[in-house]
TORKENU-11269 format. One line per 8 residues: number of its first residue (from 1); their letters; for each residue z, x, y of N, C-alpha, C. Coordinates in nm, 3 decimals. Atoms other than C-alpha are relative to their C-alpha. Layout:
<rs>
NUM> A> Z X Y Z X Y Z X Y | ...
</rs>
This chain:
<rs>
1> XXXXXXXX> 0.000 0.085 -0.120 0.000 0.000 0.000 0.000 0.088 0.124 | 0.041 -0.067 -0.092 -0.075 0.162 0.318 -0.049 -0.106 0.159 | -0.019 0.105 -0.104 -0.029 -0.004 0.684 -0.115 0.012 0.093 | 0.086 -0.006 -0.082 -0.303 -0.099 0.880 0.027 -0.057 0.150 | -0.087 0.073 -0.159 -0.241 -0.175 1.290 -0.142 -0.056 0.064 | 0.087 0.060 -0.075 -0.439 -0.417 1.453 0.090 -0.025 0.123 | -0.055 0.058 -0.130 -0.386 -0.521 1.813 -0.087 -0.130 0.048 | 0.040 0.126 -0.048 -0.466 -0.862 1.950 -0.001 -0.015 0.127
9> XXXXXXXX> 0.036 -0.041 -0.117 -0.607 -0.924 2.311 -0.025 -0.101 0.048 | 0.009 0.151 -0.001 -0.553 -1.252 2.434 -0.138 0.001 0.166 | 0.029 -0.010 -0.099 -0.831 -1.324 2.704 0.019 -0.015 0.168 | -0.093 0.090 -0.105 -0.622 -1.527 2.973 0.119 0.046 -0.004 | -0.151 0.017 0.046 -0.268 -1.371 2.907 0.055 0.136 0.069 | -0.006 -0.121 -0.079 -0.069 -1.119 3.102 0.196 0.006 -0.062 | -0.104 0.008 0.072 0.263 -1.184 2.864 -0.008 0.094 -0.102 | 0.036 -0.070 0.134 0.300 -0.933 2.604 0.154 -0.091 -0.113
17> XXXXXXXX> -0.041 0.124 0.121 0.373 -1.105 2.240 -0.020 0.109 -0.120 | 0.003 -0.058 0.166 0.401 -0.981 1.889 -0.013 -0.071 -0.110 | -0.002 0.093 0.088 0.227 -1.128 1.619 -0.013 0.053 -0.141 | 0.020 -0.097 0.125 0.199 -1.030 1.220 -0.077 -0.134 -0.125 | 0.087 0.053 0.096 -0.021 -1.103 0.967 0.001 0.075 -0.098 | 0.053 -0.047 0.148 -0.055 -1.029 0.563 -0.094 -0.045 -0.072 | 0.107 0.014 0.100 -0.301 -1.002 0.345 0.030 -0.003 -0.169 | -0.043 -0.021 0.140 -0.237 -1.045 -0.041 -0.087 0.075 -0.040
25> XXXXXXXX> 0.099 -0.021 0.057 -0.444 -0.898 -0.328 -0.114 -0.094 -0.028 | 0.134 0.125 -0.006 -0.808 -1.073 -0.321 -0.097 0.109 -0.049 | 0.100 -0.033 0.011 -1.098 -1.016 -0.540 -0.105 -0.044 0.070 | 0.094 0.034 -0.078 -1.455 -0.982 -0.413 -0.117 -0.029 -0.052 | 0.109 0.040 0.096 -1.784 -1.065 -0.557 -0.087 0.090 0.061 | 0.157 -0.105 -0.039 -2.128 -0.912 -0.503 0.031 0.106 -0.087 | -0.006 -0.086 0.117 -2.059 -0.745 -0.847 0.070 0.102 0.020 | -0.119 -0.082 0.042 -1.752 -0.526 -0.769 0.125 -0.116 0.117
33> XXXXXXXX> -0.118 0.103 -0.067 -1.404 -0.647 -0.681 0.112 0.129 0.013 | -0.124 -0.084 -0.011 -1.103 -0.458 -0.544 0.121 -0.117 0.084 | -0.137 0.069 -0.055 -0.725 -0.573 -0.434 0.034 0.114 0.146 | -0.092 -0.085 -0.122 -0.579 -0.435 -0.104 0.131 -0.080 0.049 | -0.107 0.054 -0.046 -0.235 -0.530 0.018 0.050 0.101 0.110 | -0.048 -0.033 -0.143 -0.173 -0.492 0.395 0.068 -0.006 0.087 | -0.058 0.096 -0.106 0.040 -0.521 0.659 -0.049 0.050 0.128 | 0.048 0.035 -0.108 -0.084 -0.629 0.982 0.081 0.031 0.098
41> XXXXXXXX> -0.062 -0.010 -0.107 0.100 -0.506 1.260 -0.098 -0.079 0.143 | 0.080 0.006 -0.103 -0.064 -0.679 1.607 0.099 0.037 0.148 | -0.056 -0.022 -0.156 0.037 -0.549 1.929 -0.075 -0.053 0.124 | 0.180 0.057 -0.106 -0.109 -0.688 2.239 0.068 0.130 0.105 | 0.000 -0.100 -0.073 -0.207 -0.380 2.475 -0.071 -0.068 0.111 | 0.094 0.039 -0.105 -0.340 -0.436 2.847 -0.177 0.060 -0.029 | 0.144 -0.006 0.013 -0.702 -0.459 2.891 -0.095 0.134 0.054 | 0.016 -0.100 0.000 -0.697 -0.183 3.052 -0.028 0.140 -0.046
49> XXXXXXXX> 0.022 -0.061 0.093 -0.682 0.082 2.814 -0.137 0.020 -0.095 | 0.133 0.029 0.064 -1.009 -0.040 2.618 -0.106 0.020 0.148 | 0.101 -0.034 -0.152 -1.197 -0.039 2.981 0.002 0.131 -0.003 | -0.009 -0.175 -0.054 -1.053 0.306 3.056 -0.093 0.058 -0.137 | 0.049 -0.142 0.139 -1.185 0.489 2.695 -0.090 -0.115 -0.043 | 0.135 0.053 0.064 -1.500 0.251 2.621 -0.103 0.086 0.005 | 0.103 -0.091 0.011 -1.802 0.406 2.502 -0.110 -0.080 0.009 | 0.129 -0.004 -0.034 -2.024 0.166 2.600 -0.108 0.066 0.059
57> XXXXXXXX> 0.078 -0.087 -0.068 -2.182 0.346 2.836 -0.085 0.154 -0.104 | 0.049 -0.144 0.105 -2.220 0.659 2.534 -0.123 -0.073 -0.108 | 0.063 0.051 0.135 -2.417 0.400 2.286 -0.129 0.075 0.063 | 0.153 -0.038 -0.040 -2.807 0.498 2.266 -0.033 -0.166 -0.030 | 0.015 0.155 0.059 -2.856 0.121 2.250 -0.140 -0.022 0.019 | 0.147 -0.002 0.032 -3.235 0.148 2.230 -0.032 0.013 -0.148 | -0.016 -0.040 0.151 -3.226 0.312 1.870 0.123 -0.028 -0.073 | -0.087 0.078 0.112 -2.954 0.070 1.736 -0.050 -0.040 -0.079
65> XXXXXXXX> 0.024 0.084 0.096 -3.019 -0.063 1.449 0.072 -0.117 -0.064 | -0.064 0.043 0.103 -2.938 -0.349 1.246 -0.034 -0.095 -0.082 | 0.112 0.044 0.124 -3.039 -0.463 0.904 0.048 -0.104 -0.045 | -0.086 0.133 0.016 -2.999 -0.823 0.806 -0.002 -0.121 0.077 | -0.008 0.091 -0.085 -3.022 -0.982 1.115 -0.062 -0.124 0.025 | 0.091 0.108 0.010 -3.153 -1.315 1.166 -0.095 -0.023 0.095 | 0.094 -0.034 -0.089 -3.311 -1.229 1.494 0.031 0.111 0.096 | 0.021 -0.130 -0.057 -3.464 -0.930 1.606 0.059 0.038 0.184
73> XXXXXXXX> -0.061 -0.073 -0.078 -3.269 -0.698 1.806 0.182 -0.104 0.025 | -0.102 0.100 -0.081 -2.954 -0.963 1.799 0.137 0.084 -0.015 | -0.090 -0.070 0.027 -2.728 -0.684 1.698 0.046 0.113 0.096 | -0.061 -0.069 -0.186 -2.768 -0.485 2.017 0.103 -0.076 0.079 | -0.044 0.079 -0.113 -2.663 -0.755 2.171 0.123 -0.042 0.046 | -0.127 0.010 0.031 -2.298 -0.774 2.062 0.093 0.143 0.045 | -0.047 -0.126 -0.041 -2.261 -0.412 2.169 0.027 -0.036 0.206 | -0.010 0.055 -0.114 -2.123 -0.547 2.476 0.079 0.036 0.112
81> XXXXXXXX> -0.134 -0.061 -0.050 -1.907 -0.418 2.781 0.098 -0.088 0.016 | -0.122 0.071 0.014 -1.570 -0.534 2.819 0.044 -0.102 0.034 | -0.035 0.152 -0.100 -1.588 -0.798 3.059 -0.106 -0.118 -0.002 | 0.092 0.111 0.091 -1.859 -0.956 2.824 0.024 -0.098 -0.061 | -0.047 0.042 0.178 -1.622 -1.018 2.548 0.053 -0.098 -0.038 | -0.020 0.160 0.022 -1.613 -1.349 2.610 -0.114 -0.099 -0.003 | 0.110 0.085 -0.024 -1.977 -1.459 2.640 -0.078 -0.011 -0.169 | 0.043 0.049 0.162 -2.070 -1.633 2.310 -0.173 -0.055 -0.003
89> XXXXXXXX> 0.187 0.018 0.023 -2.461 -1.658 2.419 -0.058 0.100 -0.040 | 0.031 -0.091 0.053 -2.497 -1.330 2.279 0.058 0.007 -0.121 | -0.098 0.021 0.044 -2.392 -1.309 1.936 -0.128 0.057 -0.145 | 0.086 -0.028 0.121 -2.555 -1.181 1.573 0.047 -0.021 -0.108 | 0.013 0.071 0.165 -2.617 -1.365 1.251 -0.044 0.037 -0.060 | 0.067 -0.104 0.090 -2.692 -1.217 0.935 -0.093 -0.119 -0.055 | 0.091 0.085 0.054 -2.990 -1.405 0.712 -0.003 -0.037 -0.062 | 0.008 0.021 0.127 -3.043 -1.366 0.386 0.111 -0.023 -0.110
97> XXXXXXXX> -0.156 0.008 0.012 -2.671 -1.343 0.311 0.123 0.035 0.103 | -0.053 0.012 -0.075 -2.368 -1.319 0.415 0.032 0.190 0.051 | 0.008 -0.126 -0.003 -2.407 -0.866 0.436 -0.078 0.044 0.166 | 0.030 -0.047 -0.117 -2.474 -0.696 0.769 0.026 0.157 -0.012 | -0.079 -0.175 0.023 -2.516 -0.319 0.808 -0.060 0.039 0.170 | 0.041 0.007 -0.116 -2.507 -0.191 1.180 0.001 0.155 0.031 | 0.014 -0.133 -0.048 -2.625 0.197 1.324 0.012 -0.004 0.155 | -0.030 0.006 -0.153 -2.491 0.271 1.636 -0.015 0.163 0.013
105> XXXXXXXX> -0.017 -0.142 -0.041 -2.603 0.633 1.767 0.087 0.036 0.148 | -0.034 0.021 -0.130 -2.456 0.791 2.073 -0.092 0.124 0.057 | 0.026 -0.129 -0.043 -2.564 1.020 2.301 0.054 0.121 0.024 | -0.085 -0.183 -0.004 -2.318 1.299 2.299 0.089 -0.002 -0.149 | -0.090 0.048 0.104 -2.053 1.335 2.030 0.147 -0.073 0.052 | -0.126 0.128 -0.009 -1.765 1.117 1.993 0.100 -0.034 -0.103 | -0.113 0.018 0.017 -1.385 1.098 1.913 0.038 -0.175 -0.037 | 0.000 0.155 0.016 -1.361 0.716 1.782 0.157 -0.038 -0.069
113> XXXXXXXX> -0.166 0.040 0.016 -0.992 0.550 1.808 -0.011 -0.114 -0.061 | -0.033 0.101 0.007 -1.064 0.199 1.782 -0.136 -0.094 -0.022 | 0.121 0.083 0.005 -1.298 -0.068 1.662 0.024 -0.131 0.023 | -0.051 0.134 0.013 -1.264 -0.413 1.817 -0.152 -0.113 -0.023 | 0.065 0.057 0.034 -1.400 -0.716 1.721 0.014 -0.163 0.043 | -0.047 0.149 -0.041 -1.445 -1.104 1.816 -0.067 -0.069 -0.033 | 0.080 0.120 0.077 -1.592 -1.386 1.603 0.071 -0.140 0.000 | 0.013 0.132 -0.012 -1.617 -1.735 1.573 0.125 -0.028 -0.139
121> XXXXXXXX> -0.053 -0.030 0.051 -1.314 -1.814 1.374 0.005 -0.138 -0.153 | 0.051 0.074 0.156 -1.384 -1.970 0.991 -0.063 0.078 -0.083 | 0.034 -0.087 0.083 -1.597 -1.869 0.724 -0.069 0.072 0.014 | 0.077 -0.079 -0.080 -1.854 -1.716 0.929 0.041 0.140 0.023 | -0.083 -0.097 -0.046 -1.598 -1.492 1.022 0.012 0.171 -0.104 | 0.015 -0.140 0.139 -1.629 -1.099 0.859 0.118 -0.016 -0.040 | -0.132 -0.023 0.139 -1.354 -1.024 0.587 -0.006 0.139 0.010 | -0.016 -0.144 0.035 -1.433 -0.653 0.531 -0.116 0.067 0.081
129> XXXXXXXX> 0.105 -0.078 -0.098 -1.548 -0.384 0.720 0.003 0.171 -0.067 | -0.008 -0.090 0.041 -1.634 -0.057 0.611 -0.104 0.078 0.089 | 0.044 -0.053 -0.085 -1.715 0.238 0.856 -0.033 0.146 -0.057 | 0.070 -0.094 0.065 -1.927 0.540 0.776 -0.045 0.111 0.111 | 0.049 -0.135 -0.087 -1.982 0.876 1.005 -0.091 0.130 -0.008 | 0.118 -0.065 -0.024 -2.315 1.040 1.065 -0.053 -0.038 -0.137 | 0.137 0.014 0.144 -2.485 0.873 0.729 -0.091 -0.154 0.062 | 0.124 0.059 -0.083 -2.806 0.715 0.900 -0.055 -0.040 -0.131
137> XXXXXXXX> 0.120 0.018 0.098 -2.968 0.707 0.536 0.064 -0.140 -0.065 | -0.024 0.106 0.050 -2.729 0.413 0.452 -0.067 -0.144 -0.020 | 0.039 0.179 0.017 -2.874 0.064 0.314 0.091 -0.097 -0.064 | -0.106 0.133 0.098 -2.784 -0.232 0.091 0.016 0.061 -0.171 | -0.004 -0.044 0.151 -2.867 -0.050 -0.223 0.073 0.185 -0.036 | -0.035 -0.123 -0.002 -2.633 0.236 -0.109 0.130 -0.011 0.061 | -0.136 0.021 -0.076 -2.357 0.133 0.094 0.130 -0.056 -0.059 | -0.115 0.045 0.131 -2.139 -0.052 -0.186 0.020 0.120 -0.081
145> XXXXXXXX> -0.063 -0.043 0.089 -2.100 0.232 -0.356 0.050 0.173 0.080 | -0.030 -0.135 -0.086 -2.083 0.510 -0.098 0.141 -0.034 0.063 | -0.116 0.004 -0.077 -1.698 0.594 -0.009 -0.051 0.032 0.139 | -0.003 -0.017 -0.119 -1.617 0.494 0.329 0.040 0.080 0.062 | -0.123 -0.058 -0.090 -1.446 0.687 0.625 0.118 -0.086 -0.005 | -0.098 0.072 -0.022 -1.264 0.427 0.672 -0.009 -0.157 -0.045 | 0.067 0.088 0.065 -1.262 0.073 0.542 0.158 -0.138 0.041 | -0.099 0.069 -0.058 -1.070 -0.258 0.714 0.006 -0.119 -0.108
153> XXXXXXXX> -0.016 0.160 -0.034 -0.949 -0.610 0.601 0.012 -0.078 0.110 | -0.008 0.063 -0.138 -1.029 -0.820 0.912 0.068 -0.160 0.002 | -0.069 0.105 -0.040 -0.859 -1.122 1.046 -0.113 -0.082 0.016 | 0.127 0.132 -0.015 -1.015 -1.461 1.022 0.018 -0.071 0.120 | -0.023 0.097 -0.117 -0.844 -1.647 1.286 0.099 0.076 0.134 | -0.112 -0.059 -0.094 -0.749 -1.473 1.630 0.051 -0.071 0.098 | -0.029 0.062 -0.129 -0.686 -1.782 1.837 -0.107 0.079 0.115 | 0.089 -0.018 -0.035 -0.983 -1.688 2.036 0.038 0.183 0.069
161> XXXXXXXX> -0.046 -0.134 0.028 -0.863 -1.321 2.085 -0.103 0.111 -0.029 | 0.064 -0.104 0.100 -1.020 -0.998 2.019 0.075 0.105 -0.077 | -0.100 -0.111 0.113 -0.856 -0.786 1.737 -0.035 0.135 0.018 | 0.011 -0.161 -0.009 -0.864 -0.382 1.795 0.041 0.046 -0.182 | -0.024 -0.062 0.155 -0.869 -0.210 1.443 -0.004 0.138 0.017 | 0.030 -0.183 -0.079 -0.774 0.191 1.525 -0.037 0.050 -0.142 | 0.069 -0.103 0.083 -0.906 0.425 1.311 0.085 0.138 -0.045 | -0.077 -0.087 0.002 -0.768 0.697 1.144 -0.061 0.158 0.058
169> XXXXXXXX> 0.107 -0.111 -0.090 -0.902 0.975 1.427 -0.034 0.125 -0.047 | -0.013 -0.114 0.067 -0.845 1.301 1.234 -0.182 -0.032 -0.103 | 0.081 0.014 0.043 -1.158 1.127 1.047 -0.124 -0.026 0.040 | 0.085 0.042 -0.066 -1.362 1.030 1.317 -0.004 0.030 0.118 | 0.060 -0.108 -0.105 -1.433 1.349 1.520 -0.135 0.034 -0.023 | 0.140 -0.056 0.023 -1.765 1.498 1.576 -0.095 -0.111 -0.020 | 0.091 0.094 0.132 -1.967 1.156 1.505 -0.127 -0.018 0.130 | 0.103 0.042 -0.047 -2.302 1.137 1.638 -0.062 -0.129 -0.016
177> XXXXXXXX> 0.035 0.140 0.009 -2.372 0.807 1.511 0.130 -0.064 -0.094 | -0.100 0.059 0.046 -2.141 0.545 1.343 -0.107 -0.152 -0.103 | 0.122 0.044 0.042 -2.283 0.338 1.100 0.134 -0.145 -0.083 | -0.117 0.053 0.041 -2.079 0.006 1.028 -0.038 -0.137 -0.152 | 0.040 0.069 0.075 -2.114 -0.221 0.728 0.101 -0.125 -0.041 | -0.122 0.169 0.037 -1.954 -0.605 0.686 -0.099 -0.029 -0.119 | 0.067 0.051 0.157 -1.999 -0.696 0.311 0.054 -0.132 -0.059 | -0.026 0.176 0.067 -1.783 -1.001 0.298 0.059 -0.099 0.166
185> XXXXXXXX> -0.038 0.110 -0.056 -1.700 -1.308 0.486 0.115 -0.057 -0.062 | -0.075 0.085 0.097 -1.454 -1.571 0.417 -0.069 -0.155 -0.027 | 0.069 0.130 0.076 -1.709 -1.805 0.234 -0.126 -0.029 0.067 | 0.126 0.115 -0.013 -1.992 -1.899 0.430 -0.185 0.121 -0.045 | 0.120 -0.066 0.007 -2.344 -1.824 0.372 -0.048 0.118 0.079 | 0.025 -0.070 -0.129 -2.407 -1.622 0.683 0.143 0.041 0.069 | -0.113 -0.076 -0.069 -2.170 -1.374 0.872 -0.054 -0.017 0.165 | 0.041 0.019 -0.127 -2.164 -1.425 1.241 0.114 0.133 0.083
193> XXXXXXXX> -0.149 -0.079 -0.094 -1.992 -1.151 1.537 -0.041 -0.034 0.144 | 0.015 0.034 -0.124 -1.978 -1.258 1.876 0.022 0.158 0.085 | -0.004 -0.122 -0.117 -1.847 -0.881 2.028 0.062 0.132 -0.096 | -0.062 -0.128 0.051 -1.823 -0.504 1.912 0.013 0.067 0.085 | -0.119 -0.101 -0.112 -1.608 -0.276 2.109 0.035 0.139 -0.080 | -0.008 -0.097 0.030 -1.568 0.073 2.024 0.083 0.107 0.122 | -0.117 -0.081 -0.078 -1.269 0.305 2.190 -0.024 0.121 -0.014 | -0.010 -0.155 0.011 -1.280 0.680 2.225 0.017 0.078 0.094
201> XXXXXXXX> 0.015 -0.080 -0.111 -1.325 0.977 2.367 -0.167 0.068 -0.003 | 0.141 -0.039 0.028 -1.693 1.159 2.439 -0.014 0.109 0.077 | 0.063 -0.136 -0.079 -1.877 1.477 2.518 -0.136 0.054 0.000 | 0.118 -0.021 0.015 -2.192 1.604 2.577 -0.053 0.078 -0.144 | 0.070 -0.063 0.128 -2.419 1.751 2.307 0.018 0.153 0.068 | 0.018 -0.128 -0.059 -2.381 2.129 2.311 -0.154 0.070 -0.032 | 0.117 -0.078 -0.003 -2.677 2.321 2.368 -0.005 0.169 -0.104 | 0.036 -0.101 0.092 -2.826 2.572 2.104 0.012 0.104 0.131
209> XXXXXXXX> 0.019 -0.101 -0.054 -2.775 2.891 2.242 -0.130 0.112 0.029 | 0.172 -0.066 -0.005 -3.098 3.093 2.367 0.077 0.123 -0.031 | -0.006 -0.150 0.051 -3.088 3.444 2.156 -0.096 0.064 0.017 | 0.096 -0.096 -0.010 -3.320 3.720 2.298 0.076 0.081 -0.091 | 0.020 -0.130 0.126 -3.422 4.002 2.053 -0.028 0.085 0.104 | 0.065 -0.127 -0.105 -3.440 4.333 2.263 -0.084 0.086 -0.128 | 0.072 -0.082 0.116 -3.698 4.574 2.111 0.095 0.115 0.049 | -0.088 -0.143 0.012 -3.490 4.893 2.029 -0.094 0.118 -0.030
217> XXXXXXXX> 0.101 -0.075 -0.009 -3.790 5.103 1.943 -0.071 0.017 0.128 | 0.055 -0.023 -0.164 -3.931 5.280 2.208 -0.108 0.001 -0.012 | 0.188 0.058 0.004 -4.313 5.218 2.287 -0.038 0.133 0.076 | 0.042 -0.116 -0.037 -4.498 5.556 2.344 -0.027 0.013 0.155 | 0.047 0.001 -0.127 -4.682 5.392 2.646 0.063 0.019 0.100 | -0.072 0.035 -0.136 -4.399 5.327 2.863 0.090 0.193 0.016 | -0.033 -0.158 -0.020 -4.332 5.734 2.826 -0.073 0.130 -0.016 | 0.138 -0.106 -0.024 -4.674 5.922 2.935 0.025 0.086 0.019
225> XXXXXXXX> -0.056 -0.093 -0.087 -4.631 6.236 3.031 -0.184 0.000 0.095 | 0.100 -0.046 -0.036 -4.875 6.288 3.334 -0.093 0.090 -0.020 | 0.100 -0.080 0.040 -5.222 6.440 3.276 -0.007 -0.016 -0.144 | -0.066 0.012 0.124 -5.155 6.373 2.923 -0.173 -0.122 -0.071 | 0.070 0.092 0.044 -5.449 6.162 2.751 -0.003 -0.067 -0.099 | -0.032 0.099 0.085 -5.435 5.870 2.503 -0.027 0.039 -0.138 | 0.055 -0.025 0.109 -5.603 5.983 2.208 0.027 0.179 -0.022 | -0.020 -0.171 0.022 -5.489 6.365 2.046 -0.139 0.065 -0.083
233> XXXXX> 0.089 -0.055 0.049 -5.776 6.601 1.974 0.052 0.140 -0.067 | -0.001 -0.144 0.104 -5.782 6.886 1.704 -0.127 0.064 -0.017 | 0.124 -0.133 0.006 -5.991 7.216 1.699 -0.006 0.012 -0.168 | 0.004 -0.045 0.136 -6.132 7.246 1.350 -0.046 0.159 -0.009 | 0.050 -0.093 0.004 -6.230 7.599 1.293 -0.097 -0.011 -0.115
</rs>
């Protein structure tokens, strides 16, 4: 058993509250099943904090990806800044099932604390999240069986709320891209997320170092002696 801390983020609320939630053991389908037993710590933190260390601004949100979706590009669209994270006309549905897999690159590298999240609250709602650092080659016929970095049970119902899920950071240094995968729901056909939020810290890309080669051999030319001519002649007798 091993404690996971969520924080809860009421949109309207300037009271701080303490709420807790457990999870029992629950199998899963899609041909493997595991138990986790959690406890939920929620803290509510000012809004502040997530403003101050957001990485929106770091996403490459041109070359996001995400596979599954029911309409094109709707997974950018959830990559949202902070004072979005309440607008439910943006929002991404998966299609064919209820599986979503999402690539988020950045432009520099990036220190990742926290992953928040805000959905429509029922079966729609993700169940499991599993987060993956710098593997771009991930799909559907690869991601169930590839250990995660890190890997959540999410909350179904936040009272309209957004839940923060931190990360364990020691694991999620150096990440040029982040690559996130929701594999279950609680029941419905289709997974829906209204807002992803991502906390950190960031830095530029470092630059390859330019290495000149000096020539160490010395070049005849650049040591003529005057009067001296290019080509040596020999007297045969």
């Amino acid at each position: 058993m091993h404690a996971q801390n969520i924080s809860l983020k009421p949109y309207n609320s300037h009271s701080p509250s303490t709420m807790s939630h457990h999870c029992h053991d629950e199998a899963h389908g899609h041909g493997h099943g595991h138990g986790h037993d959690h406890d939920h710590d929620h803290d509510e933190l000012p809004d502040s904090d997530l403003v101050h260390e957001s990485l929106y601004q770091k996403i490459d949100h041109d070359n996001v990806t995400c596979l599954n979706e029911s309409e094109s590009n709707a997974g950018k669209s959830v990559l949202k800044p902070w004072h979005e994270k309440m607008d439910d006309t943006k929002f991404v549905e998966s299609d064919a099932d209820e599986q979503l897999i999402m690539r988020i690159p950045f432009t520099g590298m990036v220190k990742l604390k926290s992953i928040t999240l805000r959905s429509d609250p029922g079966e729609t709602a993700p169940r499991k999240l599993k987060a993956f650092v710098n593997r771009d080659d991930l799909d559907f016929d690869n991601a169930e069986s590839t250990p995660a970095t890190q890997e959540w049970d999410l909350v179904e119902d936040t009272n309209g709320q957004v839940a923060e899920y931190s990360t364990r950071v020691a694991k999620f240094t150096s990440i040029r891209s982040l690559t996130l995968f929701f594999s279950h729901n609680f029941g419905g056909e289709t997974t829906k997320i209204n807002f992803i939020g991502l906390k950190g810290e960031f830095s530029e890309f470092k630059r390859d170092p330019i290495i000149t080669v000096y020539e160490l051999q010395a070049n005849p030319a650049d040591h003529k002696v005057p009067g001296t001519k290019d080509s040596l002649q020999y007297e045969i007798d």
